[in-house]
N, C-alpha and C positions, 0 to 999 in steps of 0.2 A: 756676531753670535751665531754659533750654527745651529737650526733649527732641526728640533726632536721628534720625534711623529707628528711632521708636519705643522709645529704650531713654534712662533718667535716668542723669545719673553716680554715684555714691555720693563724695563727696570723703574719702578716709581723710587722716583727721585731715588852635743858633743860637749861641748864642753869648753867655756871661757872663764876664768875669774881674772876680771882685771876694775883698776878703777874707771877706765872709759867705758865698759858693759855696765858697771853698775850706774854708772849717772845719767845711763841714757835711759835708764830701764826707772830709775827715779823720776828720770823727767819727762818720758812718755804717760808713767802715771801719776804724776800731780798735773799733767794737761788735761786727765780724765777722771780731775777727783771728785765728777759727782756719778760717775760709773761705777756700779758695784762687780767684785769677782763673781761670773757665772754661777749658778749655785746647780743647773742642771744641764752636764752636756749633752744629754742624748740623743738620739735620734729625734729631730721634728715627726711631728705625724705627717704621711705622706697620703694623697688622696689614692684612692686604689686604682681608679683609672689610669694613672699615671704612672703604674709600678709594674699591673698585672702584663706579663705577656710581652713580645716583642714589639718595637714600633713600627706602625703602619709605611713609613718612611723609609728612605734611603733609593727611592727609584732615581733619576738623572732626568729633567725637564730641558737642558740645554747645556751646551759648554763651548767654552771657546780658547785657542792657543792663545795664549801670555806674549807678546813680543819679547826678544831680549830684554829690552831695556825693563820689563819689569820683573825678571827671575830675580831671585838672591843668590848671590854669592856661593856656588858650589851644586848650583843647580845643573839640570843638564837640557831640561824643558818643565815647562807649569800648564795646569791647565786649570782657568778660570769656570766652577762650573755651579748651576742653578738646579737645586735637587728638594724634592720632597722632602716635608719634616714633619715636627709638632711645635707649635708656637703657644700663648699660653690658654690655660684651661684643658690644654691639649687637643685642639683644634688643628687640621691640618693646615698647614702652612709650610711656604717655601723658605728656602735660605741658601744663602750662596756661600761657597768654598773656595781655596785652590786648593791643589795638589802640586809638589815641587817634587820631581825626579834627579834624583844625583846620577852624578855624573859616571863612567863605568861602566863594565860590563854585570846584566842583568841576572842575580843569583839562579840559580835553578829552582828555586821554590820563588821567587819573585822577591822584589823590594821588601822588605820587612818593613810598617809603617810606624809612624810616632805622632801622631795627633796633639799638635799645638794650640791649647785649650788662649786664646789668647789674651791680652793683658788689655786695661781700660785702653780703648780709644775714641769713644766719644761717642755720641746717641743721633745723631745725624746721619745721611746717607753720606755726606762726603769726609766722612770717619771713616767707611768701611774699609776694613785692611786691605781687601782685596782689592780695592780699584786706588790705592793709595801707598804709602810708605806701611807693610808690617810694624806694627809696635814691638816684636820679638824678633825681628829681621837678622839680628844678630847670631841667635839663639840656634836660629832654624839652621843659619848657613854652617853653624858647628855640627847638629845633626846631618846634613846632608854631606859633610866630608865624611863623615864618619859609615854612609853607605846606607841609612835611612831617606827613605819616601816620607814626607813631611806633609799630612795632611791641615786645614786650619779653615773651621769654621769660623763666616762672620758672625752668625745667629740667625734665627730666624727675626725676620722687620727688618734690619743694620744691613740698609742696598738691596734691600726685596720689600714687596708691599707686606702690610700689617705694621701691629705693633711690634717693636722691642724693650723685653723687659731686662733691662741691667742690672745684674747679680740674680735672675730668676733660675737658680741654680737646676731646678727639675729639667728646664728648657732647654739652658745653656747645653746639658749632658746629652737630652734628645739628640740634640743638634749636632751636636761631636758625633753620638754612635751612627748615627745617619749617617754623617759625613763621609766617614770611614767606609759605613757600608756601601756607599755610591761611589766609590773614589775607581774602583775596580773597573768602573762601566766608561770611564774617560780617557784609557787608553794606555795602561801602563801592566805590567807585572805584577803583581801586589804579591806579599806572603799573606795570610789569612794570619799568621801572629799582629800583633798591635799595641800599643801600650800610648797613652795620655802623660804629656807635660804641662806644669802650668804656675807661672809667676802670678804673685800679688791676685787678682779679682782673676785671671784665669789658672790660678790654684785652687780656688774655691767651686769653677766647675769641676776641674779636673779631679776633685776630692768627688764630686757628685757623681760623675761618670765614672772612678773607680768602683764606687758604690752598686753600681747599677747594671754597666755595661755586661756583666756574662749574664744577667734576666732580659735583654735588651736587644742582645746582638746578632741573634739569630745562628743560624746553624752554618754559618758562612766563613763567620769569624773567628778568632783565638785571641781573647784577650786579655794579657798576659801583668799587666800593671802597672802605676802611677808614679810620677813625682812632683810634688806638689811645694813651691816656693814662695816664701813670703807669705806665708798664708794669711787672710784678713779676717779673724775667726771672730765668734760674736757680734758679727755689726747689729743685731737685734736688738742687744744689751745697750750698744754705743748708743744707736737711735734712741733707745726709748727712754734714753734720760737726758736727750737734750731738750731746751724748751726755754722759755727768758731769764730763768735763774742758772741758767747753764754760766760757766764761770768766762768771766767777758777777757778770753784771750782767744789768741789765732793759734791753732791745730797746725799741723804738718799739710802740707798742703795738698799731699797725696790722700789723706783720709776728709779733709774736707771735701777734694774732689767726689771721693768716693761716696762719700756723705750725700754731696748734691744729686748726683747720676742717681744712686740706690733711691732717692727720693721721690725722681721724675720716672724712675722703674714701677716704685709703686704706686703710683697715682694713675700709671698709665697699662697696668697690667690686674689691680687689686683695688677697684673703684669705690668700695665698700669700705678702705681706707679713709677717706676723706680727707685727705691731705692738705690741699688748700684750703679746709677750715682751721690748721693749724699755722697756718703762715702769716705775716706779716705783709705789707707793701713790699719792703724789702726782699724777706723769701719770697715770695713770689716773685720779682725781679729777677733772682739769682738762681730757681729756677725754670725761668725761661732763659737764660745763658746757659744754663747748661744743658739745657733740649738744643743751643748751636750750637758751641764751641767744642771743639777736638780738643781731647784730656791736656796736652802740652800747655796749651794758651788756656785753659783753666785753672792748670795748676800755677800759672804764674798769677792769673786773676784773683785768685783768692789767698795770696800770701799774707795781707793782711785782714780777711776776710775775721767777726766775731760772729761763729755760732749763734749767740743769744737771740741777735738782732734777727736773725729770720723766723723765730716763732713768738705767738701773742700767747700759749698757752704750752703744760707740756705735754709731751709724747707718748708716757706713758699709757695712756690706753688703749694703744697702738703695740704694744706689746708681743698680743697671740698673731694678731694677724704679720707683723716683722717674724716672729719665730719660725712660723709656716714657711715664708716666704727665702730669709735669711739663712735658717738657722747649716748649717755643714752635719754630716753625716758621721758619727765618729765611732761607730759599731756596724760589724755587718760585712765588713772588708773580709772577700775570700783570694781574692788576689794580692801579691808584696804591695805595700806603701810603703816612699821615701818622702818623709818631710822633712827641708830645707829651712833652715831660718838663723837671718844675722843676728848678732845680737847686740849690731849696731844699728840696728831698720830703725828709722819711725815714721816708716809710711806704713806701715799697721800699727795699731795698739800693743807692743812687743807681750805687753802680761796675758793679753788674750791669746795671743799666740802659742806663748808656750803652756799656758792654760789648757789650750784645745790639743797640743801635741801631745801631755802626760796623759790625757783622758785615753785620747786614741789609741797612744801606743798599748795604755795599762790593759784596755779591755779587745785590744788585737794584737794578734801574736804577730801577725801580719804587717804590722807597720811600725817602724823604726825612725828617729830623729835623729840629723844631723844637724851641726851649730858649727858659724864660720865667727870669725872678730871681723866681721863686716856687714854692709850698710847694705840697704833692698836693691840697689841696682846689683852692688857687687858679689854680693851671694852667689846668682845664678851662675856668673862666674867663678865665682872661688869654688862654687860645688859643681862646677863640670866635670871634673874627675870621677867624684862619687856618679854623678847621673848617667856617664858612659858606663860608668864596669856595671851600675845596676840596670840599665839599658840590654849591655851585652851580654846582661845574665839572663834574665827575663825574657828576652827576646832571641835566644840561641835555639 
């Protein structure tokens, strides 16, 4: 790790009508029949500290070149680096990033960047993307053929000290615009354009840092807009109705994961929660696995996992403080939004989904849904097409 003003880090630890859309869209909600439809999308209230003014962050504390063997595919060099940020409460804290440089001769106005808001990888240090296998690895190497600079924050906590709060959407977006704004000092070109992607749990920042990022970014940056895939919209609603009458089947195993993480987020970020007085021996069991296990070996952990069994009581009064926390941003967009969604997924709540895309689009002119006949992995792919031309618009 090369040392920065003299000081080392220490790292502690569209459109489908068929009968396969509708049975899936029937059977994602009679998995969630004691979840009622949203009744108010709007904006959470946001604390003002956390909104007013640019962030304190985005200086560079340390960085270090990437060996080959850990670029992605269509990279040309990465650089692994440890940068100022806001962690929660909005407290400073560090967080760690790469940066992947494609391959090529360097634009005259520099790499154009694309900030890979990233997808669940687990709540342990030895999840962090960066020192591990990308969870989006795929995704990126399509961007970096295409002639974008690929920035991807861990978080702030996730392979740096502090806490990390998963799905603490305020956080997550610090984190990204920081990112970006530090990317510049580790050795590459950058254009000052920029725009945010992000599948399943890093759609839901990347929706937050659409949200934010031009009050955010400073006078440095140009940031031009999002695409946001598989979106997991209302988990507030999902939480706050589960509890020991919740209906004794197993979820999809991507939304209980998500369920668990979003759980050990707020207990460990939102104290005043009191989370473990809603747990069971059981929940409480499951999670402490999911404070170790990396999202893959969770997801297979809890295939036949029932909800019920992990709470003594239910969740609703837990409600304001989940909306705070939860809730996505669905007004206020002055930059394009692309929202992505199969409408075969059910690793979100599909009805929540396209719940949260009609609100969005209705009350922003600014943001537009697209729909594939495909499943949450395959979307990202089937809507590559759309994400490039709207990439190459946005960012021209």
């Amino acid at each position: 790790m090369q040392r920065i003003r003299g000081r080392r880090l220490r790292r502690n630890r569209s459109r489908m009508i068929g009968a396969a859309a509708i049975t899936v869209t029937l059977s994602v909600a009679t998995a969630v029949t004691a979840i009622a439809v949203p009744s108010d999308p709007a904006d959470p209230a946001t604390p003002v500290a956390q909104v007013a003014g640019t962030s304190p962050g985005g200086n560079v504390f340390a960085n270090q070149t990437l060996p080959q063997s850990k670029l992605v595919p269509g990279s040309a060099s990465a650089q692994r680096y440890i940068y100022w940020t806001s962690g929660a409460g909005n407290n400073a804290q560090m967080s760690s990033a790469t940066m992947y440089v494609p391959k090529g001769a360097v634009p005259d106005a520099g790499w154009p960047v694309v900030a890979v808001a990233h997808s669940a990888a687990g709540l342990t240090d030895q999840c962090t993307p960066s020192l591990g296998s990308q969870p989006d690895r795929n995704f990126m190497s399509q961007l970096l053929s295409r002639g974008y600079a690929v920035v991807v924050s861990d978080y702030a906590g996730l392979g740096t000290n502090g806490n990390y709060g998963y799905r603490d959407g305020m956080v997550e977006a610090r984190n990204i615009v920081d990112a970006v704004r530090s990317a510049g000092d580790v050795g590459a070109k950058l254009s000052p354009k920029w725009a945010v992607v992000g599948q399943s749990s890093g759609a839901a920042a990347a929706l937050t840092t659409a949200r934010y990022a031009p009050a955010w970014q400073g006078s440095t940056l140009n940031f031009r807009g999002a695409v946001a895939s598989g979106v997991p919209a209302y988990t507030e609603d999902t939480i706050s109705n589960l509890g020991p009458s919740f209906p004794p089947i197993a979820l999809p195993p991507a939304i209980t994961t998500d369920i668990l993480y979003s759980l050990v987020g707020l207990r460990t970020t939102r104290p005043a929660a009191a989370v473990d007085s809603y747990l069971t021996p059981v929940g409480q069991s499951w999670l402490t696995k999911a404070e170790t296990m990396c999202a893959p070996d969770l997801q297979r952990a809890v295939a036949s996992l029932n909800l019920n069994t992990l709470f003594n009581k239910p969740l609703a009064p837990l409600r304001s403080i989940l909306a705070s926390y939860y809730a996505l941003p669905s007004t206020g967009f002055d930059r394009p939004v692309m929202l992505q969604q199969g409408l075969l997924d059910t690793d979100v709540v599909l009805p929540y989904a396209l719940t949260y895309a009609n609100a969005a689009s209705t009350a922003n002119g600014q943001v537009s849904l697209r729909t594939y006949p495909a499943n949450h992995q395959d979307t990202i792919v089937t809507g590559m097409p759309d994400t490039t031309n709207f990439l190459a618009t946005v960012l021209r």
